[in-house]
C-alpha positions as CSV (number, residue, x, y, z in Angstrom):
1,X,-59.5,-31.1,19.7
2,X,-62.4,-30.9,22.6
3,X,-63.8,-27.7,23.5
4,X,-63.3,-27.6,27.0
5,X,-66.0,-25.1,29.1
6,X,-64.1,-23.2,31.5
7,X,-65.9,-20.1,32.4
8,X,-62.6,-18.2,33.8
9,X,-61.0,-18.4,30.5
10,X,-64.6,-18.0,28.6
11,X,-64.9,-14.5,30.2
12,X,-61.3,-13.4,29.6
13,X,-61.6,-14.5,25.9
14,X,-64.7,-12.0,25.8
15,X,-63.0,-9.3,27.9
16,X,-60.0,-9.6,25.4
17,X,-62.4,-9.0,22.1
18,X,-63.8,-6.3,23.7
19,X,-60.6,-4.2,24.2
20,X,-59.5,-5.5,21.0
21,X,-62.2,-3.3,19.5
22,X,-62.3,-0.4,21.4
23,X,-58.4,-0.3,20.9
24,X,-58.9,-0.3,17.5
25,X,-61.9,2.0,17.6
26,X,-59.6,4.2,19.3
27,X,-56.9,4.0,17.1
28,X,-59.1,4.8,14.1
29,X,-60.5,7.7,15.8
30,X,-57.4,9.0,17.4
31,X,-55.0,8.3,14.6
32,X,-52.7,7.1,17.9
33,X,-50.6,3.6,17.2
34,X,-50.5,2.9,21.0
35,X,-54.1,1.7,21.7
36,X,-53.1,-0.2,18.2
37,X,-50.3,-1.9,20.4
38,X,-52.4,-2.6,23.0
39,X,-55.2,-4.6,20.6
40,X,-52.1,-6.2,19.2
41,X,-50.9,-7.8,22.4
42,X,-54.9,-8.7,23.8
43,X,-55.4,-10.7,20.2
44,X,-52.3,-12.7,21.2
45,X,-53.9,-13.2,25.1
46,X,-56.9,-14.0,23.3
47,X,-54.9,-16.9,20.8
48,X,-53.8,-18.0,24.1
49,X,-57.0,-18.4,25.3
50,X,-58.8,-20.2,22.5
51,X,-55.9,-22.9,23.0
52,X,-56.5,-23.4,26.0
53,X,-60.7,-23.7,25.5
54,X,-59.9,-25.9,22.8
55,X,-57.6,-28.1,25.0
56,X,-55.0,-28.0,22.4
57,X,-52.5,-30.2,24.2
58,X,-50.1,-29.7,21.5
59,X,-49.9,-26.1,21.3
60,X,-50.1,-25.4,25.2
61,X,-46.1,-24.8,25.3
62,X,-46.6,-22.1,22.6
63,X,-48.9,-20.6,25.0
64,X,-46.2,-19.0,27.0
65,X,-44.3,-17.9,23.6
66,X,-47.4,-15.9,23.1
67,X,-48.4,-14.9,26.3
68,X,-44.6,-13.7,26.1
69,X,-44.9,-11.4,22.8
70,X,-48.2,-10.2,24.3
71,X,-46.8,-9.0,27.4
72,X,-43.6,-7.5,25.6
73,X,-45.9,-5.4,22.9
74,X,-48.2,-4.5,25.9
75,X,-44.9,-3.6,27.9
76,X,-43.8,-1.6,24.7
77,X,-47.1,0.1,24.0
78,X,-46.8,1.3,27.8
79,X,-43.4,2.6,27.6
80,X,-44.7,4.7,24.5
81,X,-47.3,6.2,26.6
82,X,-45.1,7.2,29.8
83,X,-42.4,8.7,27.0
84,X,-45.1,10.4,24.7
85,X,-43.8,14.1,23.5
């Protein structure tokens, strides 16, 4: 396991902790579960990302299995949004 610098993935990493908390600020705040959805499906982006940082050659096909379930829940979480009553 070598940490590998890669300033693309670096930034989205940070990008992904920071919605992770405002989505969950949100959600405490707003009682909603959607912007809890959202931070669900950016902590599985992020996962993603530290694997790939940490040049986890094992674990890079279960990048795209989480990538997957990220976009589904993110997919879900918008789909409760457009259909809100």
């Amino acid at each position: 396991m070598a940490f590998m610098w890669d300033p693309v993935n670096a930034l989205g990493l940070t990008f992904n902790i920071i919605i992770v908390v405002v989505g969950y600020w949100s959600y405490k705040k707003s009682g909603d579960k959607v912007p809890l959805y959202i931070s669900a499906a950016f902590v599985l982006f992020g996962i993603s990302y530290i694997i790939t940082l940490l040049s986890l050659r094992r674990a890079l096909e279960s990048v795209l299995i989480i990538r997957t379930l990220g976009y589904l829940i993110l997919t879900f979480a918008v789909y409760k949004l457009a259909f809100k009553r």
